[in-house]
C-alpha positions as CSV (number, residue, x, y, z in Angstrom):
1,X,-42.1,30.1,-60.3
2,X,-39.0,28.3,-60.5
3,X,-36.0,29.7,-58.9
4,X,-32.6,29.2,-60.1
5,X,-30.9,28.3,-56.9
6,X,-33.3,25.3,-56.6
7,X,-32.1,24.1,-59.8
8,X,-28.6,25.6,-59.1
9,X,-28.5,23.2,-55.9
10,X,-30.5,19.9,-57.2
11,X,-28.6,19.8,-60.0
12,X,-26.0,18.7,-57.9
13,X,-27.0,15.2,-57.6
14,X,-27.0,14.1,-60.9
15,X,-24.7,16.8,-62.6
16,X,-21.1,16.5,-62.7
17,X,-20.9,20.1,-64.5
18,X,-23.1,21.5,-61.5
19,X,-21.4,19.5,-59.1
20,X,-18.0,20.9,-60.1
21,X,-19.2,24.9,-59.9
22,X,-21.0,24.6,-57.1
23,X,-17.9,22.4,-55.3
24,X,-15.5,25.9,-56.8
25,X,-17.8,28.4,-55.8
26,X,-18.7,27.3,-51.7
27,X,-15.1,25.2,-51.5
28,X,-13.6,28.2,-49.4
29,X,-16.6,29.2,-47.3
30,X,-17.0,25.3,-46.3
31,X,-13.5,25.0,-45.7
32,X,-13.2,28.1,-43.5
33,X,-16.2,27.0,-41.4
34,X,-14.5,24.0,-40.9
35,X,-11.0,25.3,-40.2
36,X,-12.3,27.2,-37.1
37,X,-13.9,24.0,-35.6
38,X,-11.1,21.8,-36.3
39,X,-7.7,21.9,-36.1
40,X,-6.4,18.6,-37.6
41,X,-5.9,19.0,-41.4
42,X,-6.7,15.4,-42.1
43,X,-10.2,15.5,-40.3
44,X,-10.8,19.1,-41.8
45,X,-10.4,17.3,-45.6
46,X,-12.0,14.2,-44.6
47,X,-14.9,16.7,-42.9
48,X,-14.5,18.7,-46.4
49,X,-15.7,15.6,-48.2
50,X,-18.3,14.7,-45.7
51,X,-19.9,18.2,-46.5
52,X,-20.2,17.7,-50.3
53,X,-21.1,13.9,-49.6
54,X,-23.9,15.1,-47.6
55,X,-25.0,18.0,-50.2
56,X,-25.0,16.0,-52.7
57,X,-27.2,13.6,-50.7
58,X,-29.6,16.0,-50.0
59,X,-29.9,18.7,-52.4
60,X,-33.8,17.0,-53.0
61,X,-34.6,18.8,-49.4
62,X,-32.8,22.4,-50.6
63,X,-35.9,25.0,-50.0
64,X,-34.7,28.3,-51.3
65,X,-37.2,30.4,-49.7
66,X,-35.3,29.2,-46.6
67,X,-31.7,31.0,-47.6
68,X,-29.1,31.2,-50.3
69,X,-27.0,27.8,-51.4
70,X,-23.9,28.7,-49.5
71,X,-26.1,29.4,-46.0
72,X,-27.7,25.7,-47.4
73,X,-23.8,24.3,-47.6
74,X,-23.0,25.8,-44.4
75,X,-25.8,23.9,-42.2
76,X,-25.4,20.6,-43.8
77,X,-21.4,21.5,-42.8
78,X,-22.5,22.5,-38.9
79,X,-24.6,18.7,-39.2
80,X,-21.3,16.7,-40.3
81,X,-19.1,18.6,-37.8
82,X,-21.8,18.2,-35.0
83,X,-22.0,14.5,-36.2
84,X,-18.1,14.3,-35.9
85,X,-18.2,15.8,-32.6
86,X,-20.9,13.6,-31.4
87,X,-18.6,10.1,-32.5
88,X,-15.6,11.6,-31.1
89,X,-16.7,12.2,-27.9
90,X,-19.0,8.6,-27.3
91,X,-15.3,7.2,-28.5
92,X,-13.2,9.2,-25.8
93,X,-16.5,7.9,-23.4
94,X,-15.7,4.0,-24.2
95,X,-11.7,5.0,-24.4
96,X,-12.4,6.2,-20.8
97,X,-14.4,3.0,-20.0
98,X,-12.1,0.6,-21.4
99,X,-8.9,2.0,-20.1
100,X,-10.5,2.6,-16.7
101,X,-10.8,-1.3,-15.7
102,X,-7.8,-3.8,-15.1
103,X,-7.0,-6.7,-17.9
104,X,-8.3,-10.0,-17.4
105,X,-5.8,-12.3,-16.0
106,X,-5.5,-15.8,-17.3
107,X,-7.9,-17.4,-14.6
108,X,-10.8,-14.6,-15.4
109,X,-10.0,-15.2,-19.1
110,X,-11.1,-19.5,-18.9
111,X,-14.0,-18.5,-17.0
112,X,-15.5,-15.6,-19.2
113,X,-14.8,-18.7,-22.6
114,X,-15.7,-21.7,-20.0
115,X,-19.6,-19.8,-19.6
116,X,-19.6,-18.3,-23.2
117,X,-18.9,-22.5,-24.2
118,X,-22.0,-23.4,-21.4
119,X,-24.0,-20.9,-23.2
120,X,-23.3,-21.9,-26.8
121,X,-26.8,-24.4,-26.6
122,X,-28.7,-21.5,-25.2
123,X,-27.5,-19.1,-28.1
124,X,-28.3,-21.9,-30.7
125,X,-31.9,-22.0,-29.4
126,X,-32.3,-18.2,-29.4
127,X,-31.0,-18.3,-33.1
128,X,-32.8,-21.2,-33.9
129,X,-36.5,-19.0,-32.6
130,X,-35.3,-15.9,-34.2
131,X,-35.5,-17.9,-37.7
132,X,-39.4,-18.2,-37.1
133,X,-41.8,-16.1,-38.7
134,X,-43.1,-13.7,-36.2
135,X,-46.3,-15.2,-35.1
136,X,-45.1,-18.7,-34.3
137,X,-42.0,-17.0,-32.3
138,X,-44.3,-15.5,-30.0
139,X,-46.0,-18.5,-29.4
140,X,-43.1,-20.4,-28.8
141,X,-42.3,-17.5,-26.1
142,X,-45.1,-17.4,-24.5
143,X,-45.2,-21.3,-24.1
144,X,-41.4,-21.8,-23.6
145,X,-40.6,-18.9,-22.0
146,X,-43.2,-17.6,-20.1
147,X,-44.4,-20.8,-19.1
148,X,-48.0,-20.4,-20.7
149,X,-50.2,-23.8,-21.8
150,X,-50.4,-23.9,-25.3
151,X,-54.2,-23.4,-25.2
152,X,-53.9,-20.0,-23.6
153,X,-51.0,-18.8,-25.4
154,X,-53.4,-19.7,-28.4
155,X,-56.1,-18.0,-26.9
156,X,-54.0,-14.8,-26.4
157,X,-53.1,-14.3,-29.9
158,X,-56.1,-14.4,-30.6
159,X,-55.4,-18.0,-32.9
160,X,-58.0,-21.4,-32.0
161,X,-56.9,-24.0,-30.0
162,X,-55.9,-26.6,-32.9
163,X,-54.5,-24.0,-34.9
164,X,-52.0,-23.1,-31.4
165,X,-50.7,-27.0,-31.0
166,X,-50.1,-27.1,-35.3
167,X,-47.9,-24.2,-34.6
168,X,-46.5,-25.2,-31.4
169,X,-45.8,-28.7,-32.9
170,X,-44.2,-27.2,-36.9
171,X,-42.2,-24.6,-34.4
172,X,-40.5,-26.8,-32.2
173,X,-39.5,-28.9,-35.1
174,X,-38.5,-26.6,-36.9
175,X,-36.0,-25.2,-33.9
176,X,-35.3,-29.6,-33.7
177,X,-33.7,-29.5,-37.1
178,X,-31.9,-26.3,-36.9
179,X,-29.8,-27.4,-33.5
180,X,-28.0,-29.8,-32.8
181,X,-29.7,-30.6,-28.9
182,X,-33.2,-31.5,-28.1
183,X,-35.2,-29.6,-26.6
């Protein structure tokens, strides 16, 4: 059987007419709810929105056999106000972090851009490997990282001998005409 507050609710999505009853008839409750959580009036509208943003989103997942519409509104409402919770508080943690350690003076400063410079050829190569398909990237590690001979780096993925050095060679050449060093 289909029940109307499944249709009442998915309708949501794709009907401005539906949209605009349902926003009328749960507006209050959802703003209530909010109201006692929240006592800035510009995150309680901006949380508003967030609510019917989220309804709309997911009125596909509305079971009715679970509760009424409005106790439907009202949990997607306790998951954006959890949600808002949740980023305001990792802010106020990195807030805390941040204003907890001294500035960099000037001397501190040169050295942080002097290593970041040093680094720059590393950074190319990583970016250079990262462009690889997946396979030849983890030969290339195993080789160039991990120090393995091509043969047994070969061996461990399971690919022949000849078929390992065609990779090795196409990769490093590859990583050769990306960057600007040798390698």
């Amino acid at each position: 059987m289909n029940d109307p507050r499944r249709n009442e609710v998915s309708a949501i999505g794709h009907d401005p007419r539906a949209l605009t009853a349902f926003y009328e008839t749960h507006l209050e409750a959802v703003q209530r709810f909010i109201a006692r959580r929240v006592s800035d009036p510009h995150l309680a509208a901006d949380l508003t929105a967030d609510v019917f943003l989220a309804a709309i989103q997911s009125a596909h997942k509305y079971k009715p056999d679970r509760g009424s519409p409005g106790a439907w509104l009202i949990g997607v409402a306790r998951n954006v106000v959890n949600a808002e919770f949740r980023r305001a508080a990792k802010d106020r943690t990195v807030t805390r972090l941040v204003s907890g350690r001294e500035l960099l003076d000037t001397d501190s400063l040169a050295d942080i851009e002097a290593r970041i410079d040093a680094e720059r050829a590393a950074r190319e190569i990583y970016n250079a490997v990262r462009q690889l398909p997946r396979r030849d990237r983890a030969l290339i590690e195993l080789v160039a990282v991990d120090g393995m001979p091509v043969v047994d780096a070969g061996r461990l993925l399971g690919i022949s001998e000849g078929a390992a050095r065609v990779r090795w060679h196409r990769s490093r050449r590859a990583i050769k005409s990306q960057i600007a060093i040798a390698i």
